[in-house]
SEPA-331624 format. One record per residue (C-alpha): residue number from 1; residue in three letters; x, y, z. Coordinates in steps of 0.02 Angstrom, whole numbers. Example, Ala and Ser with C-alpha at 12.3 -4.5 7.8 and 13.67 -1.06 7.14 Angstrom:
BEGIN
num | residuo | east | north | up
1 | ALA | 615 | -225 | 390 $
2 | SER | 684 | -53 | 357 $
***
This chain:
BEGIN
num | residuo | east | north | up
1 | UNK | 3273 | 5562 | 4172 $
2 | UNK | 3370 | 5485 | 4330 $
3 | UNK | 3474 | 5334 | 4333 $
4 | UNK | 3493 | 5218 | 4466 $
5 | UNK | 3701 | 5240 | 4525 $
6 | UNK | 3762 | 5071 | 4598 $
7 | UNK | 3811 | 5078 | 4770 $
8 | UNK | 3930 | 4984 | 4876 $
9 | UNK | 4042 | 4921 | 4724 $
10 | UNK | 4185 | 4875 | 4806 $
11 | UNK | 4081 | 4746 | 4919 $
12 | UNK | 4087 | 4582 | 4853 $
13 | UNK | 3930 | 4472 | 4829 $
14 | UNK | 3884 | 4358 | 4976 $
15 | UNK | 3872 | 4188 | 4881 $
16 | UNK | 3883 | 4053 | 4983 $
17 | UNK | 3804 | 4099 | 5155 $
18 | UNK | 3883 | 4244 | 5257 $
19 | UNK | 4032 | 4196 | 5152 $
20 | UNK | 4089 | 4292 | 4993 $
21 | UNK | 4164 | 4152 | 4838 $
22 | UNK | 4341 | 4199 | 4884 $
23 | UNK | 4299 | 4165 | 5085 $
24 | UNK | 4216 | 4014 | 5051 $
25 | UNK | 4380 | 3969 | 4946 $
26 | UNK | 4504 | 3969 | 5064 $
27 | UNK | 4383 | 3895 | 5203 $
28 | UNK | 4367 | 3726 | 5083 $
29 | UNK | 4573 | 3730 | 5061 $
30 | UNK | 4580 | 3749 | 5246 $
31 | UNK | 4474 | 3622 | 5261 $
32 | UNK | 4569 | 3498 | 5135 $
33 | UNK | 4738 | 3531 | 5190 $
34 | UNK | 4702 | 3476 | 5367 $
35 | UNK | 4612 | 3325 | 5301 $
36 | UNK | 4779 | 3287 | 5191 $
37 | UNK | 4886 | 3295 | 5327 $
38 | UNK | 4763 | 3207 | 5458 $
39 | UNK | 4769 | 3072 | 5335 $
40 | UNK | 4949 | 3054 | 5280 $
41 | UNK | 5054 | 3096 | 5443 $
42 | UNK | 5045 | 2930 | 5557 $
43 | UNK | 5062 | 3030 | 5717 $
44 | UNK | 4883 | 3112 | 5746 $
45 | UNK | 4965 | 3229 | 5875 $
46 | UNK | 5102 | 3295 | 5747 $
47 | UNK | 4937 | 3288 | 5618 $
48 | UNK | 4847 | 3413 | 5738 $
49 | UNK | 4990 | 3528 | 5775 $
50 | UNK | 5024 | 3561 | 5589 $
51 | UNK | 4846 | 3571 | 5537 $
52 | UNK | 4830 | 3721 | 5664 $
53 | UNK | 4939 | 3829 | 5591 $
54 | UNK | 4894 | 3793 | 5411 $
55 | UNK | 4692 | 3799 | 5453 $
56 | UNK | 4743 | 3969 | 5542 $
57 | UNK | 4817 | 4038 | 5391 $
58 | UNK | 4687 | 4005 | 5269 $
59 | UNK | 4548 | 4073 | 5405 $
60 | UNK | 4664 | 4238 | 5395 $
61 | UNK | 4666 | 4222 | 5228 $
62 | UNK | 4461 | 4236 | 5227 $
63 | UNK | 4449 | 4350 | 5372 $
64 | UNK | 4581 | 4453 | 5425 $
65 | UNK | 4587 | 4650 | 5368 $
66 | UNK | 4714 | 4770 | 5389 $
67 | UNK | 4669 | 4954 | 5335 $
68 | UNK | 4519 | 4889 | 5223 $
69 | UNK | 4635 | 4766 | 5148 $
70 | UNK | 4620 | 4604 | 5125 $
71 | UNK | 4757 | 4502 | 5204 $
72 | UNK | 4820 | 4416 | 5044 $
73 | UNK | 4886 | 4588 | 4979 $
74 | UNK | 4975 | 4613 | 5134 $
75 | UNK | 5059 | 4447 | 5110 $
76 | UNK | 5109 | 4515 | 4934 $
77 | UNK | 5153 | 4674 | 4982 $
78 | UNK | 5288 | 4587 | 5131 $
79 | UNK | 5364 | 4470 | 4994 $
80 | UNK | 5379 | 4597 | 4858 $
81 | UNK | 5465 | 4696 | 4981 $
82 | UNK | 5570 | 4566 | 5074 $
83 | UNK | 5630 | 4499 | 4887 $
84 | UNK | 5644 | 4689 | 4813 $
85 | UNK | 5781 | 4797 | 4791 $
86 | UNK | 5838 | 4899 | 4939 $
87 | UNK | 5946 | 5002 | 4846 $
88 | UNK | 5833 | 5153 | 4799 $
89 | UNK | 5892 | 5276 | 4645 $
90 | UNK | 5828 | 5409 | 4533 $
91 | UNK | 5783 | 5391 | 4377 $
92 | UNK | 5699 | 5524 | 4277 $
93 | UNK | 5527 | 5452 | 4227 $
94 | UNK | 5477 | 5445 | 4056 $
95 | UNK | 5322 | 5533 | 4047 $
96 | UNK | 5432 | 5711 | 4101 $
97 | UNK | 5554 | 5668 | 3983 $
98 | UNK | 5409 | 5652 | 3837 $
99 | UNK | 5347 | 5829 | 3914 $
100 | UNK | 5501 | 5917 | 3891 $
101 | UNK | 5548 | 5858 | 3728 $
102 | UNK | 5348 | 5917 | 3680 $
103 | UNK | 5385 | 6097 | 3754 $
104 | UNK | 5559 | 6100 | 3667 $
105 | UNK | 5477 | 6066 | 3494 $
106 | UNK | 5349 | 6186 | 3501 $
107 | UNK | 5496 | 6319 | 3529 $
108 | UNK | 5562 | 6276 | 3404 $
109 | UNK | 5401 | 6283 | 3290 $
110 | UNK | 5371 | 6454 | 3358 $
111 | UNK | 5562 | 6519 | 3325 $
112 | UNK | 5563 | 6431 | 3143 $
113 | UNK | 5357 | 6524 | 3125 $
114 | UNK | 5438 | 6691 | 3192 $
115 | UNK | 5613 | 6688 | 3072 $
116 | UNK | 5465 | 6625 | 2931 $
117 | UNK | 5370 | 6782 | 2959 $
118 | UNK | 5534 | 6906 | 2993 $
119 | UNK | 5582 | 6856 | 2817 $
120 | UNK | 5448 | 6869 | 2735 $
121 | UNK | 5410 | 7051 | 2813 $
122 | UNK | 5575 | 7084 | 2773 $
123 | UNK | 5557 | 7051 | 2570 $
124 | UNK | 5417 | 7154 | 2595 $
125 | UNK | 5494 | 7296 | 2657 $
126 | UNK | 5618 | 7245 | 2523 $
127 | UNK | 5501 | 7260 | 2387 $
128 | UNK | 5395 | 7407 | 2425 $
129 | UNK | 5578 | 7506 | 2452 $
130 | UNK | 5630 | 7450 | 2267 $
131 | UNK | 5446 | 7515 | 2212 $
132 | UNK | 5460 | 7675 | 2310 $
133 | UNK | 5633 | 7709 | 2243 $
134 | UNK | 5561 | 7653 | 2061 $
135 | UNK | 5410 | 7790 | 2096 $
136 | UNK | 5530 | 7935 | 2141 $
137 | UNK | 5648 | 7936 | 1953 $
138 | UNK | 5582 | 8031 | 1829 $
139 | UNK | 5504 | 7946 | 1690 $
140 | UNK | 5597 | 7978 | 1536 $
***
């Protein structure tokens, strides 16, 4: 019996257009942050000097790609970074920890098993020396 495998799963859907949802996202907030500050800034030339940058931004937002990556993980990557801890230290991670302490019990399992099984050969050996030495007196 053969399946059909899907293929390409880490493409998004083209929804609107060319455009993917997220794409066609920041397009419209490009598009309503210039008309927000075409209509409240008095000054049209200020108006269009601020709405470049800002439209720019959100087209990189829906665009750009560095490495296969989408340029809003980037941005994320930079800031957690930039606002991050420089100072780097070691800490022994938990998961090596939890495998020691698993090898350390099991040796002790097998050392309290092997003392278990040394006694009990040695009450053996304890018992068929008492019958051996009961075999060899004379019965009276």
């Amino acid at each position: 019996m053969q399946f059909r495998v899907p293929q390409f799963i880490d493409i998004e859907d083209k929804v609107i257009g060319p455009l993917t949802l997220k794409q066609f996202g920041y397009l419209l907030g490009a598009g309503g942050f210039g008309f927000l500050l075409w209509y409240f800034i008095p000054i049209k030339f200020f108006a269009f000097l601020l709405i470049l940058p800002v439209s720019g931004f959100f087209i990189a937002l829906a665009f750009v790609k560095i490495n296969n990556r989408p340029f809003i993980d980037m941005l994320e990557s930079g800031f957690k970074y930039y606002t991050g801890s420089k100072i780097y230290t070691w800490k022994q991670s938990t998961p090596e920890k939890k495998a020691v302490d698993r090898i350390e019990k099991v040796i002790a399992q097998t050392q309290k098993e092997d003392l278990i099984q040394k006694a009990k050969s040695d009450k053996l050996h304890d018992v068929s020396l008492g019958l051996d030495v009961l075999d060899r007196n004379p019965q009276e």
